[in-house]
N, C-alpha and C positions, 0 to 999 in steps of 0.2 A: 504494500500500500504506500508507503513511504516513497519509493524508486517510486511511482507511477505518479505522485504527487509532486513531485523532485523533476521528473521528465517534461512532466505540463507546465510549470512552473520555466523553465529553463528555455522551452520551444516558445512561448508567450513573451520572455522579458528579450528574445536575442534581436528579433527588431528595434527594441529600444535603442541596444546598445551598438549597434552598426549606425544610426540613424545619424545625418550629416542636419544640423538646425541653421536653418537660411536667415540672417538677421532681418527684419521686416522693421520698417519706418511706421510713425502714424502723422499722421495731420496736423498740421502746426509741431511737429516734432521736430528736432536737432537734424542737420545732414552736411556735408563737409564736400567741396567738389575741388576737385585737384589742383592746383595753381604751382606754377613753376618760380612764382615771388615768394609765396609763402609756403615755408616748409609742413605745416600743418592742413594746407588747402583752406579756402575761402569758406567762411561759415556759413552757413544757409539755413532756412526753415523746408519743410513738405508742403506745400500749398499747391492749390491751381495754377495752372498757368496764367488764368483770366485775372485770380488774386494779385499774382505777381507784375505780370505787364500794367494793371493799375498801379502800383505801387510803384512804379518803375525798377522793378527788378529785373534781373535776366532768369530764367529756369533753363536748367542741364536735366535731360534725362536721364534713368539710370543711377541716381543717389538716393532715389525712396524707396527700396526695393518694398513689395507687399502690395503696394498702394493703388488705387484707378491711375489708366495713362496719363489721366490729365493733369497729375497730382506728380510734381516735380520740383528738385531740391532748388531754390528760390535765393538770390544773393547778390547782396547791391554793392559794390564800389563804390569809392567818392559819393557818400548821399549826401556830404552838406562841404562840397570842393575836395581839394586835396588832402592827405592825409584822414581820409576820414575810412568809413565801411559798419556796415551792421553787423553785430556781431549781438551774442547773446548777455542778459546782464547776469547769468547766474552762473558763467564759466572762470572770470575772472579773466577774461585775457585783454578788456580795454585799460589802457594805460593813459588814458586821458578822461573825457568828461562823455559822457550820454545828450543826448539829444532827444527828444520825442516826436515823435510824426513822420517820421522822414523816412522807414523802412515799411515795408509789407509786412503780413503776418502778424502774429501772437506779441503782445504789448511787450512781452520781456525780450524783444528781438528789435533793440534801440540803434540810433546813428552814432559811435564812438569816433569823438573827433581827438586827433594827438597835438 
C-alpha cells in the first residue's frame, strides 16, 4: 500500500518539478526595455499602447510578457528636457527631484529630473 501511495505521489509531483515558470507582467506593473546608455535599460510601466502614445511615451513590444498585445512596456525620455526620464518612485534610482504629470501610467511612475 505504501509503494502504491509512494508511486502516485511521485508520477503527480514530476511535472511540477520539470516545469520551466514564464515570468508574466501585469498592468501598470514595473518592465525594463534595453538601452545601450543605461546599463540597467530604461524603466517603463505595462500599459496600452493608446495609454502611452497619450502620455507621450514610446511602447516596445515584448517587455510585458503574459499580457493583451496591446498592452506594452511604456517609457519616456526627457519628459520635462534634458537630463530628465520617468522612472518609478518606489525603486530608489532618481537622484534628483520628481515631477508630477508629465509620464503615462500609475501615479508612482513620476518625471525625475537630475
Amino acid at each position: 500500500m505504501k509503494f502504491i501511495l509512494a508511486a502516485v505521489l511521485a508520477f503527480t509531483a514530476a511535472p511540477a518539478f520539470g516545469a520551466t515558470l514564464e515570468a508574466r507582467s501585469v498592468l501598470n506593473g514595473p518592465c525594463s526595455v534595453p538601452n545601450s546608455n543605461f546599463p540597467n535599460g530604461l524603466s517603463g510601466t505595462c500599459i496600452t499602447t493608446t495609454a502611452c502614445a497619450n502620455g507621450g511615451g514610446t511602447s516596445k513590444a515584448g517587455y510585458c510578457p503574459g499580457t493583451p498585445n496591446n498592452v506594452r512596456c511604456c517609457y519616456k525620455a526627457d519628459c520635462s528636457g534634458t537630463r530628465s526620464a520617468c522612472l518609478w518612485t518606489t525603486d530608489g534610482s532618481c537622484k534628483g527631484r520628481f515631477l508630477t504629470g508629465l509620464c503615462p501610467g500609475p501615479t508612482n511612475f513620476k518625471c525625475c529630473v537630475v
